[in-house]
C-alpha positions in Angstrom: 4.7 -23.7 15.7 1.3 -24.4 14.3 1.2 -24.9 10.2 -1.7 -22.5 8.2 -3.0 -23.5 4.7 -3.7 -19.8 3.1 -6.3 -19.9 0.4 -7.1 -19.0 -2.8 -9.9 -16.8 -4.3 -11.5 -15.2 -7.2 -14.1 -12.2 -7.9 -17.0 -12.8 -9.6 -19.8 -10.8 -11.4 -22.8 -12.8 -11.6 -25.2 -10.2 -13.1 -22.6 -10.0 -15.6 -23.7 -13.4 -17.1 -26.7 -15.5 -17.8 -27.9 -17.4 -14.5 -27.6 -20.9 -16.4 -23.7 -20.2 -16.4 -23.4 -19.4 -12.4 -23.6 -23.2 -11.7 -20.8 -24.0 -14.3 -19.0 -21.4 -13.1 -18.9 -21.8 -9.6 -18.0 -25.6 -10.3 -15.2 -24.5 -12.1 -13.6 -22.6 -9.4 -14.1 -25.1 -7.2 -12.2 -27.7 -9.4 -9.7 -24.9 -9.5 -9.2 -25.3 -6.0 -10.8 -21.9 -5.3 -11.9 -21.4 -1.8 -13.6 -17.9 -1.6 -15.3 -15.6 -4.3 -16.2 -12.1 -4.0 -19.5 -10.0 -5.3 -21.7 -7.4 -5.4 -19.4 -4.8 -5.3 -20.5 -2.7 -8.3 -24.4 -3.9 -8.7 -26.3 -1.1 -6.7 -28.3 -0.8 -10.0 -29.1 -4.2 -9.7 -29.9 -4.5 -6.3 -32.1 -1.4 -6.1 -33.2 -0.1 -9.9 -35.5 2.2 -8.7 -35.5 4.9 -5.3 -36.9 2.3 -2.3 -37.6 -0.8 -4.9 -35.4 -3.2 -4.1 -34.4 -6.2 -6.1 -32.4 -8.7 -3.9 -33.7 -12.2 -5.8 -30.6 -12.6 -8.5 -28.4 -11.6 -5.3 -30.3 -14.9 -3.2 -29.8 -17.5 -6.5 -26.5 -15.9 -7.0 -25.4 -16.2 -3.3 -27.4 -19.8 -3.2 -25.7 -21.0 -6.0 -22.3 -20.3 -5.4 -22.0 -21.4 -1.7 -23.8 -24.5 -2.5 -20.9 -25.2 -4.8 -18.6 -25.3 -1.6 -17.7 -21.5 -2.2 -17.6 -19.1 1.0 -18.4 -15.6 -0.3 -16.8 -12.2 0.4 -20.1 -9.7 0.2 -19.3 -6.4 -0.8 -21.3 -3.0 -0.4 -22.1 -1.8 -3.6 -21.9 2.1 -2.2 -18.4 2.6 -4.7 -20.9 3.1 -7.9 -24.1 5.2 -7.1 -26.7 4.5 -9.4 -28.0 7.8 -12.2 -31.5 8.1 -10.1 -29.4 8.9 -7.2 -27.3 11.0 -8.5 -30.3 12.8 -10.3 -32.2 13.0 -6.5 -28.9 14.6 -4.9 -26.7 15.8 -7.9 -24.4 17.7 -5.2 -23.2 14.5 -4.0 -20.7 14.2 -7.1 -17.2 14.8 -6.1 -15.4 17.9 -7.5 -11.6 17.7 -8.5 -9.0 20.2 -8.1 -10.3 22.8 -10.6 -13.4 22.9 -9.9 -15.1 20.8 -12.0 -18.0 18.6 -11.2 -16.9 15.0 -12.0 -19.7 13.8 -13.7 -21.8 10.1 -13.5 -20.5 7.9 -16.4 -18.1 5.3 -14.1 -17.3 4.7 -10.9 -16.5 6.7 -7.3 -18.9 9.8 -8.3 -19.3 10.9 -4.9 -18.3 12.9 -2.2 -17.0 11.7 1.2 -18.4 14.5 2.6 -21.9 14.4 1.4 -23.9 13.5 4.7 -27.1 13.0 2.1 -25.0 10.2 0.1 -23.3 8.4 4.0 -27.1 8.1 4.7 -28.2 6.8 1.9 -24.6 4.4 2.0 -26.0 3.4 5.6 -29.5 2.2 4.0 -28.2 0.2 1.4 -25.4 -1.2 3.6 -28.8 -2.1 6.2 -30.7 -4.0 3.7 -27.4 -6.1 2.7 -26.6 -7.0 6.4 -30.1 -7.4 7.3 -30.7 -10.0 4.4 -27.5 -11.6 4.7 -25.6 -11.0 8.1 -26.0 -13.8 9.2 -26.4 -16.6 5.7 -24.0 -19.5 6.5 -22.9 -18.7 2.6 -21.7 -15.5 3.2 -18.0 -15.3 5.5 -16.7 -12.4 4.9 -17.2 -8.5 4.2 -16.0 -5.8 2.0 -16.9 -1.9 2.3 -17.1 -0.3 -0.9 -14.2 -0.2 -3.6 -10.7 0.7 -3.4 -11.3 4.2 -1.5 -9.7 6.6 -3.6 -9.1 5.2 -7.0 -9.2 7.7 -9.6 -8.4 10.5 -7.5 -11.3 10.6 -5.6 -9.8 10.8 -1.7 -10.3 14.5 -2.1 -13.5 16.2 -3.5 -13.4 20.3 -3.5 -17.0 20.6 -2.9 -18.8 22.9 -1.0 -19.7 20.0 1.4 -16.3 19.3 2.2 -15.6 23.2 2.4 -18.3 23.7 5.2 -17.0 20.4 7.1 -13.4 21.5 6.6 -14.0 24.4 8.5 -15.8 23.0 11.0 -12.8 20.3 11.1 -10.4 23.3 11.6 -12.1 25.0 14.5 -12.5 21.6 16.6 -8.4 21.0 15.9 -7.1 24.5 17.0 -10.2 26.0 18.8 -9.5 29.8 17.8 -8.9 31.6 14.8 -5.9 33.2 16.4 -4.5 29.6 17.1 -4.8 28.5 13.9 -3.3 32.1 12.1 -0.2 31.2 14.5 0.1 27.5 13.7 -0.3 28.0 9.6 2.0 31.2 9.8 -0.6 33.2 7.5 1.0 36.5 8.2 3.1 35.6 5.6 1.9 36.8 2.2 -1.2 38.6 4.1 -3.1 35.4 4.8 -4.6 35.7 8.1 -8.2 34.7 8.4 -11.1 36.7 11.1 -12.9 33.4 11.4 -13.1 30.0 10.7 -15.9 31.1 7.7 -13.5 33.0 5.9 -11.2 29.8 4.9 -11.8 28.4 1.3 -10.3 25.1 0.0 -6.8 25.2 -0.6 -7.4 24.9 -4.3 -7.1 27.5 -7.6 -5.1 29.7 -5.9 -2.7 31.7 -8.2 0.7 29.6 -7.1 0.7 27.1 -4.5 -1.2 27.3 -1.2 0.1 27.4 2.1 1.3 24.1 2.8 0.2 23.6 6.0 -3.3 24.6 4.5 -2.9 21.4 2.3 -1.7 19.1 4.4 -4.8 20.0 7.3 -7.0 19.5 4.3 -5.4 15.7 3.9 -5.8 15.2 7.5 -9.2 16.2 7.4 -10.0 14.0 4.1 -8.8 10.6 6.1 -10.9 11.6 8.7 -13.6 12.1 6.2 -13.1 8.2 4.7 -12.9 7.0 8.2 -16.2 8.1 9.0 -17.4 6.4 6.2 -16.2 3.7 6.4 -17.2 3.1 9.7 -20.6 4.1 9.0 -20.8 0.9 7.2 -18.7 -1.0 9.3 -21.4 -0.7 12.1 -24.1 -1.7 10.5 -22.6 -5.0 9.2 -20.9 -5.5 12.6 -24.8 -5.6 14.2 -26.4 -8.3 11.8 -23.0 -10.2 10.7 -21.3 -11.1 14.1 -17.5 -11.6 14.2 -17.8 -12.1 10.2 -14.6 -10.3 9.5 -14.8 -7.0 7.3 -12.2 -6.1 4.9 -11.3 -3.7 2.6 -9.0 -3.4 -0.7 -6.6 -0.4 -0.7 -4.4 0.3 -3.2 -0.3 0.4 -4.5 1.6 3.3 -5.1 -1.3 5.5 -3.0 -0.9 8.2 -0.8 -4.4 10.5 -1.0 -4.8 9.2 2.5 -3.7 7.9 5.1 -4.3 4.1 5.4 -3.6 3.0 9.3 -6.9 4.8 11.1 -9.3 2.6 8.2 -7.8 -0.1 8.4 -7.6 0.4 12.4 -11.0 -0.4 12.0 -11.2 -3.3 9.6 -10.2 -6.9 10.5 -8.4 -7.8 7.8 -6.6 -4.8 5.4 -6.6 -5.8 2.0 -4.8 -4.4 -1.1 -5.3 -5.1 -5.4 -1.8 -6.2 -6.4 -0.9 -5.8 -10.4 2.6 -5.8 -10.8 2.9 -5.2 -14.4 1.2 -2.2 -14.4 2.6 -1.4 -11.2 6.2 -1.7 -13.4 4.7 0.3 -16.2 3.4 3.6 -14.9 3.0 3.6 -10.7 6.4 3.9 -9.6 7.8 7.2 -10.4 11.7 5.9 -10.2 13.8 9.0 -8.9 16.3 7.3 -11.3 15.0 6.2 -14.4 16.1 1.8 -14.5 15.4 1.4 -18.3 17.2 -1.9 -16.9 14.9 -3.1 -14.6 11.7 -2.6 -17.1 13.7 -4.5 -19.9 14.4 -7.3 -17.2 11.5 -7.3 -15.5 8.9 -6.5 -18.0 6.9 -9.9 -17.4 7.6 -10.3 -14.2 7.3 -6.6 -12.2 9.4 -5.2 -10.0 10.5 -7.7 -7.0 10.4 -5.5 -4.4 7.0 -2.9 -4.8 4.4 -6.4 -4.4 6.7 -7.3 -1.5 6.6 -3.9 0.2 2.7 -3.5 0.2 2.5 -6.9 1.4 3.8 -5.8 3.8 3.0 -2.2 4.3 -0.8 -3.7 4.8 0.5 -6.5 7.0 1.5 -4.5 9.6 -2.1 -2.9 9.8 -4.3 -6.1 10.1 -4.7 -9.3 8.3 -3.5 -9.5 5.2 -5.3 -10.5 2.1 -5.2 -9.7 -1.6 -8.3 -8.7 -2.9 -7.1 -8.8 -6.6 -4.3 -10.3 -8.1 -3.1 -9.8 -12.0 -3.6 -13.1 -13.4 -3.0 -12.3 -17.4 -3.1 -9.2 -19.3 -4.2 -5.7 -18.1 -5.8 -2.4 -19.9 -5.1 0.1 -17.6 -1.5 0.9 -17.5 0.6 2.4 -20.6 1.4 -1.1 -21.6 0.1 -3.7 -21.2 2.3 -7.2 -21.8 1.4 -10.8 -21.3 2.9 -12.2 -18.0 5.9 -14.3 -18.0 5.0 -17.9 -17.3 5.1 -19.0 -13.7 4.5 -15.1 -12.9 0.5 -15.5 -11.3 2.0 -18.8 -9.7 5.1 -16.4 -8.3 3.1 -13.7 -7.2 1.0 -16.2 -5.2 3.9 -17.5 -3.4 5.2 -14.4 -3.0 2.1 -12.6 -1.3 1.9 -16.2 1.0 5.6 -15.4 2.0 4.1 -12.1 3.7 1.4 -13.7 5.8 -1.4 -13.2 3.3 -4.3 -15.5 3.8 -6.1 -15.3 1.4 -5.4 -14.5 -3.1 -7.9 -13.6 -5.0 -7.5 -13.4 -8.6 -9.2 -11.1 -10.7 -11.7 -11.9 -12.4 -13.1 -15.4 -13.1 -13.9 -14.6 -16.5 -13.2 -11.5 -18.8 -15.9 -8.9 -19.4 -17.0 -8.8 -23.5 -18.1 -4.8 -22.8 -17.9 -1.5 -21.2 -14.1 0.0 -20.1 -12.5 -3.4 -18.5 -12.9 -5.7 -21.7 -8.9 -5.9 -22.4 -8.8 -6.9 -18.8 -7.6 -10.5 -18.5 -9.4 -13.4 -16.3 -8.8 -16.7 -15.2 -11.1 -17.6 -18.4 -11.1 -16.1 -22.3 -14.8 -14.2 -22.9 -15.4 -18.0 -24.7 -15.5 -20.2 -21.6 -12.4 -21.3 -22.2 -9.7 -21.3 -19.7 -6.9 -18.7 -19.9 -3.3 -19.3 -18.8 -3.6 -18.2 -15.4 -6.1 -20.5 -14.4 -3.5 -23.5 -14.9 -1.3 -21.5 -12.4 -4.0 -20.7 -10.1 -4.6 -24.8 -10.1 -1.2 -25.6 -9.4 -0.5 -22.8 -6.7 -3.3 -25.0 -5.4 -2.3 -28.1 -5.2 1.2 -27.2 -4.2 -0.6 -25.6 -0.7 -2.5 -28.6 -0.1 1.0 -30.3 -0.3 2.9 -27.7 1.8 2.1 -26.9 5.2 3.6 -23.1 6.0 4.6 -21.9 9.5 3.1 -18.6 11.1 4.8 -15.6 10.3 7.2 -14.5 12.9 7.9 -10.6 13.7 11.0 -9.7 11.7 14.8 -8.7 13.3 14.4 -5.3 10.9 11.1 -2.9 11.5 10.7 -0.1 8.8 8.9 3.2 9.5 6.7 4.4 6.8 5.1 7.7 7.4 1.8 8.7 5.1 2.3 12.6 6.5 6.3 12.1 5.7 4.8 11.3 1.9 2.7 14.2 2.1 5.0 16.8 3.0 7.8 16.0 1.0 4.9 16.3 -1.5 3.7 19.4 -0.7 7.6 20.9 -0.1 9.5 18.9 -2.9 12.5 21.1 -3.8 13.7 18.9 -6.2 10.8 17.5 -8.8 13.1 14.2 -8.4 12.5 13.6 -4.9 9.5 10.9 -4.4 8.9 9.4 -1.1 8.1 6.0 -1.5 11.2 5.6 -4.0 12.9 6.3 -1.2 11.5 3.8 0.9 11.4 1.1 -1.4 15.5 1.8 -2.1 15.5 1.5 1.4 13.7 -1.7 1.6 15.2 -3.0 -1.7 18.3 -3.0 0.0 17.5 -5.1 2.7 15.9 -7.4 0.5 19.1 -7.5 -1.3 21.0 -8.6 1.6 18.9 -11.7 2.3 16.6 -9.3 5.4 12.9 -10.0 6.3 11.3 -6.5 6.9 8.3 -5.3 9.0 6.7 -2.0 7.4 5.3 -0.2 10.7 4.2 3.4 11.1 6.0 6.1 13.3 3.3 5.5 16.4 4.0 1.9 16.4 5.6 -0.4 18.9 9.3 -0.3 18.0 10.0 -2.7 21.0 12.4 -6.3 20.4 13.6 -4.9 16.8 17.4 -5.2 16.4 17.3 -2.9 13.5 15.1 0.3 12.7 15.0 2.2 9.3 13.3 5.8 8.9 14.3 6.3 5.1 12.4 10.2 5.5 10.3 10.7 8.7 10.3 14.6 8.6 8.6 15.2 11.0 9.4 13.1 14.3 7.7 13.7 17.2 9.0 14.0 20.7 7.3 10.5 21.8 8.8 8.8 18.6 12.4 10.6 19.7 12.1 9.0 23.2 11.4 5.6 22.2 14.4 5.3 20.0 16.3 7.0 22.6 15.1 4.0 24.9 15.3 1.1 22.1 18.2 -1.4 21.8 18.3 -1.5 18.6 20.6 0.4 15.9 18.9 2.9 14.0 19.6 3.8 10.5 17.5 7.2 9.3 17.3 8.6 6.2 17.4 11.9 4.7 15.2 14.9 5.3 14.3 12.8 8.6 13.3 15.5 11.3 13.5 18.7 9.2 10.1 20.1 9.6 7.8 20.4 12.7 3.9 18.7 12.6 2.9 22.3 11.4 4.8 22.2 8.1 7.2 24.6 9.8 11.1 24.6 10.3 11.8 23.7 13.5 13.5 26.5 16.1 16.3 24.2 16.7 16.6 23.2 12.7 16.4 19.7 13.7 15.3 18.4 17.3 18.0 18.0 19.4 17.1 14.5 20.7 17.2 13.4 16.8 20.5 15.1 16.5 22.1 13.0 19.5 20.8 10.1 18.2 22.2 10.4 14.7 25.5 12.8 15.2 24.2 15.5 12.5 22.6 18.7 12.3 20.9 19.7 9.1 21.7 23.3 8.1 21.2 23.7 4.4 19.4 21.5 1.8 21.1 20.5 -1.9 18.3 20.0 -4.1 19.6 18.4 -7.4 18.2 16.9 -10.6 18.6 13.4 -10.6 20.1 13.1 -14.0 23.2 15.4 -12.4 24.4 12.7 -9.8 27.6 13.3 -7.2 30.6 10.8 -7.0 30.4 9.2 -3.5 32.2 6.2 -1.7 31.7 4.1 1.7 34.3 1.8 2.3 35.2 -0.1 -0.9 32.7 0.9 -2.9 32.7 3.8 -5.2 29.2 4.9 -6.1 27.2 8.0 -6.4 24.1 10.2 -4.7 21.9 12.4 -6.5 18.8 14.1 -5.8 18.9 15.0 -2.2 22.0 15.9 0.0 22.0 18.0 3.5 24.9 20.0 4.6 25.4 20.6 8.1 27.4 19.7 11.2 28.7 16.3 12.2 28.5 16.3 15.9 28.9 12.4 16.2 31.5 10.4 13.8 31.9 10.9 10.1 31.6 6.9 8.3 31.8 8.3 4.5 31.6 11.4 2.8 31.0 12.8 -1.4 33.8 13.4 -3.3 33.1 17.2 -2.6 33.8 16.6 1.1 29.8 16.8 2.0 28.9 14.3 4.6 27.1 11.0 3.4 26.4 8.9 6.6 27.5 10.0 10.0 27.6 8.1 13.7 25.4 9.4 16.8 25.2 7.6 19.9 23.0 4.8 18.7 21.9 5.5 15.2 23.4 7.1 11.9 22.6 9.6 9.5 22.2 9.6 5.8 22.7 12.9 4.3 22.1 12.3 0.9 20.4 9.7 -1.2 22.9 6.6 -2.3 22.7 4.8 -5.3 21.7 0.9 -5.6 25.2 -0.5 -4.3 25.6 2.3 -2.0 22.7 1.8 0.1 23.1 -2.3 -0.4 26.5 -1.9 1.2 25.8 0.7 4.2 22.5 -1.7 5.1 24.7 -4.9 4.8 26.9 -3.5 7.5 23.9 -2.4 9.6 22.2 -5.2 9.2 25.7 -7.5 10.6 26.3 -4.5 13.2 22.8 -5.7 14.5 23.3 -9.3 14.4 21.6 -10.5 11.3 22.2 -12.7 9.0 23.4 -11.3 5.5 23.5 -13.1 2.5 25.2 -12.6 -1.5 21.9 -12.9 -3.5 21.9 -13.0 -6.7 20.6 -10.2 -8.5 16.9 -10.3 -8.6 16.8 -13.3 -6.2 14.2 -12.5 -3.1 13.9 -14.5 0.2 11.4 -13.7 2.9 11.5 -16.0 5.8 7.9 -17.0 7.2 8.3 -19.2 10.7 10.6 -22.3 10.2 9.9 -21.7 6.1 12.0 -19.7 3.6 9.9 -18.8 0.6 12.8 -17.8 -2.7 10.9 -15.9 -5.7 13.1 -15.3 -8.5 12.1 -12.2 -11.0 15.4 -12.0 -13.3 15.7 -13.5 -16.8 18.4 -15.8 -16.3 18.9 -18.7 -14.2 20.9 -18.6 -11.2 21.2 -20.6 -8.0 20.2 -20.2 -4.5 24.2 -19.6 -2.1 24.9 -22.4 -0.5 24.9 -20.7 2.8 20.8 -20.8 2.6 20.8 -24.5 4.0 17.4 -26.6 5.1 15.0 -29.2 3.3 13.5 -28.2 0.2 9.9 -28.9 0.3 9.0 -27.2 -3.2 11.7 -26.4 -6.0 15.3 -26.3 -6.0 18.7 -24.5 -5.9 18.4 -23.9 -9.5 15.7 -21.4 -10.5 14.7 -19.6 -13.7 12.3 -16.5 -14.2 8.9 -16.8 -12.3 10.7 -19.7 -9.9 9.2 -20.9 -6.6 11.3 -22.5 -4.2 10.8 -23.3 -0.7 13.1 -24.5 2.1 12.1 -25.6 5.7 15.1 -24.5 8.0 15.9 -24.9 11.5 14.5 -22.1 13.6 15.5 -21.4 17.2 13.0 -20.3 20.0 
């Protein structure tokens, strides 16, 4: 099993700063133990002031500077901030939000995906990058534009997007009458003449069809696909196998993720876990607990889930990682310390190669100033950069294993998210909650999880989860029908067909076979109003979502009202409602031994994710508590004991 040093980075705005502090600068990091630094992404302005003058010298002294120092760069397109003469020579390239409104320049992401006027002039400024510095020894590694659809930007409602929608819609269904059939637009008088009669499935007077908004989705990935790949090409010509990357984002479903980063070589994602805890995660169940606990820390299983969410589209990196203080979310504390040193560890314990902190230094101006970096505005290190130092030296001390696939595969679905979006019911219900209780409760039990989408292999899993793939399709329904493994699916799983419509059957029959229940009415409650529930020994509760119906395999537990909670097919089971913490810990515990894996009692808090012949511990509760005894190997880094922000790592034996 061969042993991988990941690496640290950091990004770095040189035309923030004078030019006599790049040499300092980059000297620092390097002291730091910094491997790679990324640029450029925001300096269009800088790079071209004027239409057709370019300006490329501070970008050579910048670039010559830095990977002098020993520094391999990440170059970025700068395509994610248009500069104002641009925006003056095409002003219908700025994106329009949901009420029609022209979002206006002033920031960041003012464009449309759908302008073909801005993807050409994207291609032109993406040419003179890769031209210039394809192939420069300095620069390793590429990044397209900026964190595709921060800010609610994935969707523009401009009348570019309207005239390629349409044109989107007649090359899916071919004929008007196909598409009247497959949206059901009788209902409510909706039917359509022709494809030039269908308007953006915004302002209408209550909500649109649904199927409306969810082609309209489809057709906005497609939209950020092209346009990414647009760039993608024209590095890909001057740059070689230089590997191209781009960061995506937590908490973010505007689009779907797997066809951009299908494209990419390596998918990478900006990790913030305080504000993450403050205002990203909308808990089903409000945990006043968990904020009070975890306040400095985050939460220890929403990093842990992207990880590996983006892991199981490419290679993983982090692009940004906290390291202090942010200003976005609604609060904004001081880490706990250890916690940029944990969150390291923590991102190298799910096969990322690469951290990259951000930024080097924090910016004295303009909306990001209250953003923490590795150093104060001064020149004077901040906390962080004495964690970023030792993460350091602790991986040129440790030598980690490859990352092995998992015994437990998870499928997250972005058109699952959508539609229970789209069709809530209950105001309560949000998808990735559901996945992450899901996910949490493996965690809980000691499991090593593989997030994978629903057109994914699914072979040489012992275990598969679907917490709420609504709509599964025929081919997914035949591979589990053929898998060894058990199955464990979630609710609202199978209830609606890929046209947002019920299905004939209610639920497919080969879903029903597989998990002994039949779906026949939904109970859509507020989550404050939760429903006594038990499974074996433990007495617990469900609240939000439960599905009455008929239990054509085995009944394993049941509400206190006599509605069904988990039921038995011929290799999978059913939840019919949503369990609370201990619940769903207990129910995957006994799936997870069913399958033949390993369970553990973790402390509360405690997290493990094995990593080849290594076990990586991150501990995110505020008192101290000590790794079971059943966890047994060589400790290379830590202890038994750990405190808040602990890292501790254990080599174990591992079989072939």
């Amino acid at each position: 099993m061969s042993d991988i040093r990941p690496e640290t980075g950091v990004c770095y705005y040189p035309e923030h700063w004078p030019e006599d502090l790049w040499e300092k600068d980059a000297k620092g990091m390097v002291e730091a133990g910094i491997s790679w630094v990324r640029i450029a992404e925001f300096s269009w302005i800088k790079m071209e002031p004027e239409d057709g003058v370019y300006d490329f010298s501070w970008l050579d002294r910048a670039i010559e500077t830095l990977g002098g120092a020993g520094l391999k760069i990440i170059l970025c397109t700068p395509t994610a901030t248009p500069p104002k003469w641009l925006v003056d020579k095409m002003p219908d390239m700025l994106a329009v939000d949901e009420d029609g409104q022209t979002r206006h320049y002033g920031s960041r992401r003012h464009y449309s995906f759908s302008h073909q006027g801005y993807i050409k002039e994207c291609e032109r400024i993406t040419e003179q990058l890769a031209r210039r510095y394809g192939a420069n020894p300095y620069v390793a590694a590429w990044q397209t534009d900026n964190e595709y659809g921060c800010h609610d930007t994935a969707i523009s409602w401009c009348e570019s997007a309207k005239l390629r929608f349409r044109q989107w819609l007649e090359n899916r269904y071919e004929t008007i009458e196909d598409l009247t059939e497959a949206w059901g637009t009788i209902f409510w008088s909706m039917s359509y003449q022709s494809f030039d009669q269908i308007e953006l499935p915004n302002m209408t007077v209550t909500e649109a069809n649904p199927i409306h908004n969810m082609d309209f989705r489809r057709f906005a990935t497609e939209e950020i696909v092209k346009f990414d790949q647009a760039q993608i090409r024209i590095i890909r010509k001057y740059s070689g196998d230089k590997p191209i990357s781009h960061n995506f984002m937590g908490d973010f479903n505007q689009f779907n993720s797997r066809p951009v980063a299908a494209n990419l070589d390596i998918a990478t994602w900006d990790s913030y876990p305080l504000g993450f805890l403050q205002n990203m995660q909308k808990n089903a169940r409000k945990d006043g607990k968990l904020e009070i606990d975890c306040l400095r820390v985050g939460d220890p299983d929403f990093q842990a889930f992207h990880h590996d969410l983006y892991r199981g589209m490419a290679r993983l990196w982090i692009m940004e990682q906290q390291p202090g203080p942010v200003n976005w979310a609604a609060y904004n504390p001081i880490p706990a310390k250890g916690a940029v040193r944990m969150w390291s560890w923590e991102a190298f314990a799910h096969d990322a190669e690469v951290v990259s902190y951000f930024r080097w230094r924090q910016a004295p101006f303009a909306q990001e100033q209250m953003h923490a970096g590795l150093m104060y505005r001064d020149n004077q290190p901040a906390p962080g950069l004495a964690e970023v130092r030792q993460v350091n030296d602790e991986l040129s001390k440790v030598s980690l294993s490859k990352t092995q696939k998992s015994s437990i595969a998870l499928i997250h679905d972005y058109e699952a998210d959508w539609m229970s979006e789209l069709d809530g019911q209950s105001e309560d219900f949000y998808y990735l909650r559901l996945v992450l209780d899901m996910y949490r409760a493996v965690r809980q039990n000691g499991g090593s999880v593989d997030v994978i989408g629903p057109d994914d292999n699914i072979d040489g899993y012992k275990l598969i989860l679907l917490p709420s793939v609504l709509h599964v399709s025929d081919d997914l329904i035949n591979r589990l029908s053929k898998t060894e493994a058990l199955i464990l699916a979630g609710p609202r799983t199978g209830l609606k067909t890929k046209n947002f419509q019920l299905p004939d059957r209610l639920v497919n029959d080969g879903l029903v076979s597989i998990t002994g229940f039949k779906t026949t009415r939904i109970d859509a409650l507020p989550a404050r109003l939760p429903i006594k529930a038990s499974y074996k020994n433990i007495e617990g509760e469900v609240s939000i979502w439960r599905e009455e119906g008929e239990v054509t395999g085995a009944l394993l537990a049941q509400c206190a009202d006599c509605m069904p909670l988990l039921t038995k097919g011929n290799i999978g089971s059913y939840l019919c409602a949503w369990p609370d913490e201990a619940l769903l810990k207990e129910i995957c515990k006994d799936f997870m031994l069913s399958a033949g894996i390993d369970c553990y009692d973790m402390p509360a808090y405690l997290r493990v994710r094995q990593r080849g012949e290594h076990l990586i511990f991150t501990y995110y509760g505020p008192d101290e508590v000590s790794i079971p005894l059943s966890f047994e190997g060589e400790f290379v880094l830590g202890g038994r004991e750990m405190k808040q922000a602990d890292v501790t790592i254990m080599k174990i034996a591992v079989s072939d």
